[in-house]
C-alpha positions in Angstrom: 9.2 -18.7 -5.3 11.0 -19.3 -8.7 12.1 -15.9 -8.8 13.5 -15.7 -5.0 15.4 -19.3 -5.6 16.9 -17.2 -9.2 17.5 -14.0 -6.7 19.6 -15.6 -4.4 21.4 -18.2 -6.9 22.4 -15.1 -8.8 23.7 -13.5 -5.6 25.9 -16.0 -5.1 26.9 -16.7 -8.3 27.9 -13.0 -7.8 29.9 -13.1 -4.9 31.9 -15.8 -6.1 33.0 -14.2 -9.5 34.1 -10.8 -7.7 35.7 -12.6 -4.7 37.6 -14.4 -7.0 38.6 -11.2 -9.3 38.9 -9.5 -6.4 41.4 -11.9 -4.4 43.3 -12.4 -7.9 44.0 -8.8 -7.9 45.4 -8.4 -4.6 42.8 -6.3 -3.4 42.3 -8.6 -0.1 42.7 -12.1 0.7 40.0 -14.3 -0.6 39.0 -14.7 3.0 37.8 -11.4 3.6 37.0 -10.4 0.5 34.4 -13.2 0.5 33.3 -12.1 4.0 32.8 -8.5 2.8 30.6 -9.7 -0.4 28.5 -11.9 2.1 27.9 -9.1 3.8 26.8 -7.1 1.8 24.8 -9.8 -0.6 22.8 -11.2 2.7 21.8 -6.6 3.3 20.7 -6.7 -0.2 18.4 -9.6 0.3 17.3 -8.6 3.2 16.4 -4.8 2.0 15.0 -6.0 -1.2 12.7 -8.5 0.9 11.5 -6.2 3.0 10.7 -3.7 0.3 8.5 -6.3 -1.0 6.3 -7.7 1.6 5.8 -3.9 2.9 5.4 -2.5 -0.7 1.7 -2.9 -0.6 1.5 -0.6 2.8 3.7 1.8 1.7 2.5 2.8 -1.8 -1.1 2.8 -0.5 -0.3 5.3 2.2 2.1 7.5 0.4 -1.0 8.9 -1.7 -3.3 8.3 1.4 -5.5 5.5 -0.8 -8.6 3.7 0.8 -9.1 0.3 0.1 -12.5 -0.2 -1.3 -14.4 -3.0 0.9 -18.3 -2.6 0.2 -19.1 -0.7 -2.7 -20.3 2.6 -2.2 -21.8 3.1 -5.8 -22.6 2.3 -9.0 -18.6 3.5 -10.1 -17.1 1.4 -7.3 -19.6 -1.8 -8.0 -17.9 -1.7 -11.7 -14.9 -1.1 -10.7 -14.5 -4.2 -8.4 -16.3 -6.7 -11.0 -14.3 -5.2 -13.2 -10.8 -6.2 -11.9 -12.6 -9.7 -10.5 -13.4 -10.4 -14.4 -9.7 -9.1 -15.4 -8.1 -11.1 -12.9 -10.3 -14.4 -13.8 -8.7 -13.8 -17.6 -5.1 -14.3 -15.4 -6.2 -16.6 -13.2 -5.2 -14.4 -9.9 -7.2 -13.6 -6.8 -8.6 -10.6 -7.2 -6.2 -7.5 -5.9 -7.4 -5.4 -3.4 -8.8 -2.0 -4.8 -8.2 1.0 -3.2 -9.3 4.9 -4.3 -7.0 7.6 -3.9 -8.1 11.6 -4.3 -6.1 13.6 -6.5 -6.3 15.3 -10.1 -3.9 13.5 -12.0 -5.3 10.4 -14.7 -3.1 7.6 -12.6 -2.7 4.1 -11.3 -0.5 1.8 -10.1 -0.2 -2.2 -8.6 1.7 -2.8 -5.8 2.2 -6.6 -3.6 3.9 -9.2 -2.7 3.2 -11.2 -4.7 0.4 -12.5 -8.1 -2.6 -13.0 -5.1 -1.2 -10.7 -2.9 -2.0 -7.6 -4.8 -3.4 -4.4 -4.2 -4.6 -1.8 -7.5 -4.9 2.3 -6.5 -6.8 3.9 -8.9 -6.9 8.1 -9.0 -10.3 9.8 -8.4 -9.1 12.2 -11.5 -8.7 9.0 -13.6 -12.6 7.8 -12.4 -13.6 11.4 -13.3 -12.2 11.8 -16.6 -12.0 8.7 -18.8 -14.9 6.4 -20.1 -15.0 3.0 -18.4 -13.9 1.3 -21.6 -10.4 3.7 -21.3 -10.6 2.9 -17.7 -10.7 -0.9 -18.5 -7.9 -0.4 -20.3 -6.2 1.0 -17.4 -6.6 -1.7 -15.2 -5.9 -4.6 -17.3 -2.6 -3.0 -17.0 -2.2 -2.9 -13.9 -3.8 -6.9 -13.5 -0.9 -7.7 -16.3 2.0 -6.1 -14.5 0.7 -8.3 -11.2 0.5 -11.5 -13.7 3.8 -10.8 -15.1 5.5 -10.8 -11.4 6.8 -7.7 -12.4 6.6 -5.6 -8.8 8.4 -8.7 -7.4 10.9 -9.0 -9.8 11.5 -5.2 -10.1 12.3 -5.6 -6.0 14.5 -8.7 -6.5 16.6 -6.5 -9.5 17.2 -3.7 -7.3 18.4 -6.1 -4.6 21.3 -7.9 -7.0 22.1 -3.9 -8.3 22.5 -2.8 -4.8 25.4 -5.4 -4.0 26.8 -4.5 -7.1 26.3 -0.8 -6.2 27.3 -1.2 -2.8 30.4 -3.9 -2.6 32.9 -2.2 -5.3 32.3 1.0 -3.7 33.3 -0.6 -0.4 36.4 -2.2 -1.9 37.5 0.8 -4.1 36.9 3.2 -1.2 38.9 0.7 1.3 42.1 1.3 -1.3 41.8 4.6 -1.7 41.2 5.7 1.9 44.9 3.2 2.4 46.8 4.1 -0.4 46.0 7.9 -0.2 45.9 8.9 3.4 48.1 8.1 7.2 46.4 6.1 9.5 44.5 9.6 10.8 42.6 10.1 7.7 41.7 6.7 6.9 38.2 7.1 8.0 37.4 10.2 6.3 39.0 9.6 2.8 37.1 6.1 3.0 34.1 7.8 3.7 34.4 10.3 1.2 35.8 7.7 -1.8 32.5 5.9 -0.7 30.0 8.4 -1.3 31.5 9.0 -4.5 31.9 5.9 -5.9 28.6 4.8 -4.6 27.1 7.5 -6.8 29.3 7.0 -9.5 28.0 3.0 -9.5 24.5 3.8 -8.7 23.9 6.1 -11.7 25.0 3.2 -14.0 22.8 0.9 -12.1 19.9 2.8 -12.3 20.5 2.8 -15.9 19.7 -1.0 -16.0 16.9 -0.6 -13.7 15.1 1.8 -15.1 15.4 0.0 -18.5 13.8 -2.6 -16.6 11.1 -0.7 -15.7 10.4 0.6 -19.7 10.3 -3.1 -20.9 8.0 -4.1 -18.4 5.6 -1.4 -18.9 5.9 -2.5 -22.9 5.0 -6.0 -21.6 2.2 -4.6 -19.5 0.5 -2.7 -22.6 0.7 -6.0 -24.9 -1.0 -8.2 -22.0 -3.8 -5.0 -21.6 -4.3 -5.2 -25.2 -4.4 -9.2 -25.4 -7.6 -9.0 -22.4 -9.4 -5.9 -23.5 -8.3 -5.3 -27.1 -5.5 -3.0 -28.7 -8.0 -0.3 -29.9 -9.4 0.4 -25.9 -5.4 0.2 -24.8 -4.5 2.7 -27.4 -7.3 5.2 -26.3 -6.3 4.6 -22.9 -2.9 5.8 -23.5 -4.0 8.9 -25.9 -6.1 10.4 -23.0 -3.2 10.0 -21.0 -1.2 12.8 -23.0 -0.5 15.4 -20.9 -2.7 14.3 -18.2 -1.2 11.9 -16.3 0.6 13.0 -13.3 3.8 12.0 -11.2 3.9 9.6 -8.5 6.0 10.3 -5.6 10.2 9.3 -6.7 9.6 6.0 -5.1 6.5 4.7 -6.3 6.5 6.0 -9.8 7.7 2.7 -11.8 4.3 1.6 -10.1 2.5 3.8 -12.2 0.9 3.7 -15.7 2.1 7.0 -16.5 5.9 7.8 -15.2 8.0 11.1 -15.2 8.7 10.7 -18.8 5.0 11.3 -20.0 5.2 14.7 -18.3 8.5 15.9 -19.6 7.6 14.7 -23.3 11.1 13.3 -23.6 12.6 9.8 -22.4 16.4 9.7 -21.1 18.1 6.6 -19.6 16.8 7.5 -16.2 13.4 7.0 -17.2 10.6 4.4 -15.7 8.5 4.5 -18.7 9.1 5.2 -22.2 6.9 7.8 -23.8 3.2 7.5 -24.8 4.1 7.6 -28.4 6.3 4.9 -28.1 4.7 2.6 -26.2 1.1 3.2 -28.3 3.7 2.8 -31.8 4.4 -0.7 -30.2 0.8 -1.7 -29.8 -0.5 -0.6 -33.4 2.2 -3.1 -34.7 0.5 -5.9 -32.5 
């Protein structure tokens, strides 16, 4: 709830500051210029809402994962105690647990919320680590949902999108008037928008995705602090060239990002490289 009050106090905090900008410059009257920025502020808050409470549903069916109600087996009995004993150390409810099928050494959290959680954990990563590595694995994944960080991932995309969205609108709006007659308005606007939407975005991804690398350095330290550094750092060795992509928009979920399988980290990436982040832990 803290973080939703901070979400919509920096919102408005936000449309205030570039209203008044805005209006100063002669851009629009203050009027609609304040109009526009609710506008788009109260779609941000909705989208990034939304994105939330339906987060859980959508990652667990974008790799076709089954939640994991009676245990099937001796692997499945460990794995639920396990994240129940995990999640005691955090005091959370237990997350959900689902299994998906596929090859690569993955997993990811995704919720609403700390004790509305759900953890998807690969067959491939079952298969192919020891059950102390794979410990280590989800202790990650119960930090990330103790840090809040899927919620407050959501929120940060929400305050980025008005900041994406609005100067785009009110760039676009002067181009689209001081460059075209009254016939191409709509077009040039259109066009100026899609531009400087992408031109916004790239920068805002930048921030976001930075983000996304702290928190996953965050994530490691809290694993390392509930299961020891020595299991985290294994963890994260057997995930050298065998961790796998999620899909483009689930992969910040996961403990091992497109950056792990190029071997290189750029601005745009959700996690910084295995080298780095196990550097970080044997300084711990």
């Amino acid at each position: 709830m803290k973080r939703v009050f901070l979400f919509a106090a920096t919102i408005a905090a936000m449309m205030l500051q570039l209203g008044a900008v805005l209006a100063f410059l002669g851009w629009s009257s203050g009027v609609n210029t304040l109009s526009s920025l609710f506008y788009f502020a109260l779609l941000a808050v909705a989208s990034a809402l939304i994105s939330v409470l339906l987060s859980k549903t959508l990652a667990q069916n974008s790799v076709g994962a089954q939640v994991v109600g009676e245990a099937k087996n001796d692997t499945e009995i460990w794995l639920l105690q396990c994240v129940r004993d995990l999640s005691q150390q955090w005091d959370l409810q237990p997350p959900k647990v689902a299994l998906y099928h596929s090859p690569e050494l993955n997993a990811f959290a995704a919720g609403s919320s700390r004790n509305r959680a759900l953890i998807a954990v690969s067959t491939g990563l079952l298969e192919n680590m020891s059950r102390d590595e794979v410990e280590a694995v989800l202790a990650h994944e119960v930090a990330h949902i103790g840090n809040g960080d899927m919620l407050t991932l959501a929120l940060m995309q929400g305050v980025v999108n008005t900041v994406v969205v609005f100067p785009a609108h009110a760039v676009s709006r002067m181009a689209a008037k001081l460059g075209a007659g009254q016939r191409l308005v709509g077009g040039v606007y259109f066009a100026a928008y899609l531009g400087f939407q992408f031109f916004f975005g790239f920068f805002a991804s930048v921030i976001v995705y930075r983000f996304s690398r702290v928190r996953e350095y965050r994530a490691d330290v809290g694993a390392a602090r509930l299961v020891g550094v020595p299991k985290m750092i294994c963890a994260l060795q057997r995930l050298r060239g065998r961790g796998g992509c999620l899909r483009q928009d689930i992969t910040t979920m996961g403990i091992s990002g497109e950056s792990d399988a190029k071997h290189a980290q750029t601005w745009l990436s959700s996690h910084p490289s295995l080298d780095k982040r196990i550097e970080r832990l044997r300084i711990l």
